[in-house]
C-alpha positions as CSV (number, residue, x, y, z in Angstrom):
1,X,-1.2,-61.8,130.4
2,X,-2.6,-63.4,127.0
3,X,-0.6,-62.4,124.3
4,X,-3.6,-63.7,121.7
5,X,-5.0,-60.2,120.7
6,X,-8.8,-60.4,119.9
7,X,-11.0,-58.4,117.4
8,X,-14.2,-57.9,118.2
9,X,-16.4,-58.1,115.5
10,X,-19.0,-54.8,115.9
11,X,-16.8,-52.5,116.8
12,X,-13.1,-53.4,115.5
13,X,-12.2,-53.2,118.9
14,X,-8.6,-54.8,119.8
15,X,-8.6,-57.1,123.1
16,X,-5.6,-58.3,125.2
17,X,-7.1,-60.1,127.9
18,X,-5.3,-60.7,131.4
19,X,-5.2,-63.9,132.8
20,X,-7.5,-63.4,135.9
21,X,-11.6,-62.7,134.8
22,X,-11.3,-60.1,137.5
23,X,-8.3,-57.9,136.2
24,X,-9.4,-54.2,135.9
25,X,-10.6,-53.6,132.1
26,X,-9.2,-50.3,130.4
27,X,-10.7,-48.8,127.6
28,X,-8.3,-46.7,125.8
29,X,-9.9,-44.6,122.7
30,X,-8.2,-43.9,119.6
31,X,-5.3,-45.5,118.7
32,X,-2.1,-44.0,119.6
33,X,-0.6,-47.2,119.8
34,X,-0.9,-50.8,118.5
35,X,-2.1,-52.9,121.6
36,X,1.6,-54.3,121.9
37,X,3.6,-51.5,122.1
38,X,1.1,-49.9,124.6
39,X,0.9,-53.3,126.6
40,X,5.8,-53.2,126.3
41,X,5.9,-49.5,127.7
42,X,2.8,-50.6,130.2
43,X,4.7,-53.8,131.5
44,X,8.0,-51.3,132.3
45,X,5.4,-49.0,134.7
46,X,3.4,-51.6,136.6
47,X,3.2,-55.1,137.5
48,X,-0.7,-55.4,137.8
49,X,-2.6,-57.2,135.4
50,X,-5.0,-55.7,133.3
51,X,-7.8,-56.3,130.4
52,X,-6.9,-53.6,127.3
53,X,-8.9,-52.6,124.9
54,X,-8.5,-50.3,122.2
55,X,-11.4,-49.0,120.9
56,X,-11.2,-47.0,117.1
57,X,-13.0,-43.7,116.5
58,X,-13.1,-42.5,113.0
59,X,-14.1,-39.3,113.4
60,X,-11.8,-37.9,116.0
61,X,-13.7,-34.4,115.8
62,X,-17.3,-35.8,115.4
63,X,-17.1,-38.8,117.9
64,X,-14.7,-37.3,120.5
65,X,-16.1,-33.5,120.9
66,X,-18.8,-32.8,123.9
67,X,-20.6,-30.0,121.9
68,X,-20.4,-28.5,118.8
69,X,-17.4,-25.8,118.5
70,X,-16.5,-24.0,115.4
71,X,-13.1,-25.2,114.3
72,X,-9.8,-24.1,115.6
73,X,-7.3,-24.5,112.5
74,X,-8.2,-22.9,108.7
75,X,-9.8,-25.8,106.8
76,X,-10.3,-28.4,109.7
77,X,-13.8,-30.2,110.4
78,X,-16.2,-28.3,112.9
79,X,-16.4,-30.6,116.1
80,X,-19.4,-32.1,115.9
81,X,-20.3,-32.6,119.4
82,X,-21.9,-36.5,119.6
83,X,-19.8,-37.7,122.3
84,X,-22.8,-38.5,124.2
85,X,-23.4,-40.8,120.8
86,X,-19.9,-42.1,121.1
87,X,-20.3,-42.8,124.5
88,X,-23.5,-44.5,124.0
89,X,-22.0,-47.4,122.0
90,X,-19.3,-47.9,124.3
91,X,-21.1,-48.7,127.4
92,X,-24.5,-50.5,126.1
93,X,-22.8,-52.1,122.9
94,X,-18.9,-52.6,123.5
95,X,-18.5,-53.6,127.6
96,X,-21.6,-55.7,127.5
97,X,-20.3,-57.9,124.5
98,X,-16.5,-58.3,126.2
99,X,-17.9,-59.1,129.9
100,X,-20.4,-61.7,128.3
101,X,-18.2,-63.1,125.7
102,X,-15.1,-63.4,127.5
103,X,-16.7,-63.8,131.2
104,X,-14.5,-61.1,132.1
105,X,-15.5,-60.0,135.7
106,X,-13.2,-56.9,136.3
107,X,-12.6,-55.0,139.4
108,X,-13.5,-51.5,138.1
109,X,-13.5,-50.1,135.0
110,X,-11.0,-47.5,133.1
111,X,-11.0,-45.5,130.5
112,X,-8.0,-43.4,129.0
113,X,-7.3,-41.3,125.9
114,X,-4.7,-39.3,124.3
115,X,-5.4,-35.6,123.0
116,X,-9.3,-35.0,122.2
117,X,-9.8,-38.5,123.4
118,X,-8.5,-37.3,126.8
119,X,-10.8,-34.3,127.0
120,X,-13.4,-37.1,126.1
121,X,-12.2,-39.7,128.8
122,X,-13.0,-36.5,131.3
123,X,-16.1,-35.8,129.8
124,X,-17.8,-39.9,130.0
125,X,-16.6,-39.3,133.8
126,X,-20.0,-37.0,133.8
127,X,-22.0,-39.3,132.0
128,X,-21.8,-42.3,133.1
129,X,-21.5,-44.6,135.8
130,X,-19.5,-47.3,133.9
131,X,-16.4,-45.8,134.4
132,X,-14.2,-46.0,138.2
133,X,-10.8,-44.0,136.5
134,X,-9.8,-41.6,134.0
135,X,-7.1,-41.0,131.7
136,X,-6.5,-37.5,129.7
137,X,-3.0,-37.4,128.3
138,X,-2.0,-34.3,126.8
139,X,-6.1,-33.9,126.9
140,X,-7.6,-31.1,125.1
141,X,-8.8,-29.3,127.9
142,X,-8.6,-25.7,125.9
143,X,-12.0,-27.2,124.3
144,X,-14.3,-23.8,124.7
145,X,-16.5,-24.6,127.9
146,X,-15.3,-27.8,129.5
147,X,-14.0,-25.9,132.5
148,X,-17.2,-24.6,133.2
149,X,-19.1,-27.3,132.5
150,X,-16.8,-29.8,134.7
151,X,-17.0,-27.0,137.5
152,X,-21.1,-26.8,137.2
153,X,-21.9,-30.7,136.8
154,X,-21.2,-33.6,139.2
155,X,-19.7,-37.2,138.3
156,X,-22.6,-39.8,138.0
157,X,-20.3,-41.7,141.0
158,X,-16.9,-40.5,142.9
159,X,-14.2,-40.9,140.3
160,X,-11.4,-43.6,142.5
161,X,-8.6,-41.8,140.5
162,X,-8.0,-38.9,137.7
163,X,-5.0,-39.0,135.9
164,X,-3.7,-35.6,133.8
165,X,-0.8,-34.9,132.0
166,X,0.7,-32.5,129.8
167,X,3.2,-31.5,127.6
168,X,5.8,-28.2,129.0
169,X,5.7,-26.8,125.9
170,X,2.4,-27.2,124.7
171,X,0.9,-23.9,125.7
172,X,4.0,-22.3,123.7
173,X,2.0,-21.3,120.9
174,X,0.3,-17.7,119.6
175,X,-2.6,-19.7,119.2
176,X,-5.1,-17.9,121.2
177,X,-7.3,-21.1,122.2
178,X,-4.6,-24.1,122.1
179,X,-2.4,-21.6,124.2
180,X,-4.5,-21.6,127.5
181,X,-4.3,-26.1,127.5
182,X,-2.2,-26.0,130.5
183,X,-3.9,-23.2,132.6
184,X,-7.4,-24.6,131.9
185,X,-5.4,-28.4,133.0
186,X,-3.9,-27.0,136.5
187,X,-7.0,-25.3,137.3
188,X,-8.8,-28.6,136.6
189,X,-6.7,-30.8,138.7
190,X,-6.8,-28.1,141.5
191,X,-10.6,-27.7,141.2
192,X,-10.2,-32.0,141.6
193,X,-7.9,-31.8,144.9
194,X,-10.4,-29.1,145.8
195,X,-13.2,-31.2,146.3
196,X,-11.4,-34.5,147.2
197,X,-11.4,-36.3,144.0
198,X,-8.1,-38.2,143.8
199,X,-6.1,-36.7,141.0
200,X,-2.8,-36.6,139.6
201,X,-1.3,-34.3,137.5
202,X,2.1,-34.7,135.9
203,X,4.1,-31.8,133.4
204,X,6.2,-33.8,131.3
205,X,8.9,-32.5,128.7
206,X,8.2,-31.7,125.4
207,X,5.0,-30.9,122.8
208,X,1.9,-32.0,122.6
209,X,3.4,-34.8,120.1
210,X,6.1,-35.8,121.9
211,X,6.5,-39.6,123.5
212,X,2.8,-39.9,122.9
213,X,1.9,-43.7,123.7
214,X,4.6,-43.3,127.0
215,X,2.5,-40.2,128.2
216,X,-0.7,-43.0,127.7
217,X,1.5,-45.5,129.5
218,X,2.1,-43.6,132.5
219,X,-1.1,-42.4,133.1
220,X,-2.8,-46.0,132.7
221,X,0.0,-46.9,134.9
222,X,-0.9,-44.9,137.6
223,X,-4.5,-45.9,137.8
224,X,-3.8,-49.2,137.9
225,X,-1.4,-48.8,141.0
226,X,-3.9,-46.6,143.3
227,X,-5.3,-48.9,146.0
């Protein structure tokens, strides 16, 4: 892989090419991790080439939220709901300007996220066709609704592989919303295997801040090794 890490220009996104045009690309939003130290714990999973690209989002709550919700913590921001904006830019703005400008021609197309950005990886799988695999590490998937609304909508195309993790010890809180992450998680990777949608789901130790960019890591891992 091409260690020269690019910056796109419009959107600030961070680029580390592969080698071979037709490489899968994976979009990861938010950054968890500088494209290095996500590209070292990568390089210890998997030994398939890749384009990565991390794309900023400043406004976690605002960009990354599928609908407005009231806020779950005393003096946080309201989630504002414009994924469907967020999304927007990615796909006509974002891929466009990296398969043009860097002739990349890649084999499918992923897209991964850590926390909210999970929930949101999930959520594009429903809006788009862009998108062949999906990512949600430790993804938010207590967000009021999403259940439902993944149980009464179809992809735009059959998902090729679905990635979720979580945290043991992240539904160990009184909280009464952030408390139901992993039942609303294991009924969303059974409601997957229900209806042949290849999916795994992996319970690792620890919170929801725990070993963060290696939770990212291994689920990116994974959908790169799926045939």
């Amino acid at each position: 892989m091409d260690k020269e890490i690019i910056i796109l220009t419009a959107s600030s996104c961070r680029v580390i090419p592969a080698a071979h045009p037709a490489a899968p690309l994976i979009v990861v939003e938010g950054e968890e991790a500088s494209p290095e130290e996500l590209c070292s714990k990568l390089r210890l999973l998997t030994d398939r080439p890749f384009h990565l690209v991390l794309h900023p989002v400043a406004d976690w709550n605002d960009c990354l939220s599928p609908w407005p919700a009231d806020p779950i913590m005393k003096k946080a921001e309201p989630f504002g709901g414009n994924a469907d904006r967020h999304l927007q830019e990615i796909t006509d703005q974002i891929l466009p300007e990296l398969l043009q400008t860097y002739e990349m021609t890649p084999e499918w197309c992923g897209i991964a996220g850590y926390s909210l950005a999970g929930l949101f990886s999930i959520y594009s799988m429903y809006q788009t066709a862009c998108f062949e695999r999906f990512v949600s590490a430790s993804g938010s998937m207590w967000y009021p609704g999403f259940l439902n609304y993944c149980r009464m909508h179809a992809p735009k195309k059959p998902p090729q592989a679905v990635y979720l993790s979580l945290g043991d010890a992240e539904a160990k809180t009184g909280h009464p919303i952030l408390k139901t992450v992993q039942n609303c998680t294991e009924e969303l990777a059974a409601y997957y295997q229900a209806n042949e949608i290849p999916v795994q789901y992996e319970l690792n130790p620890g919170n929801h801040f725990r070993d963060a960019v290696r939770r990212l890591a291994k689920g990116i891992a994974w959908i790169l090794d799926q045939n």
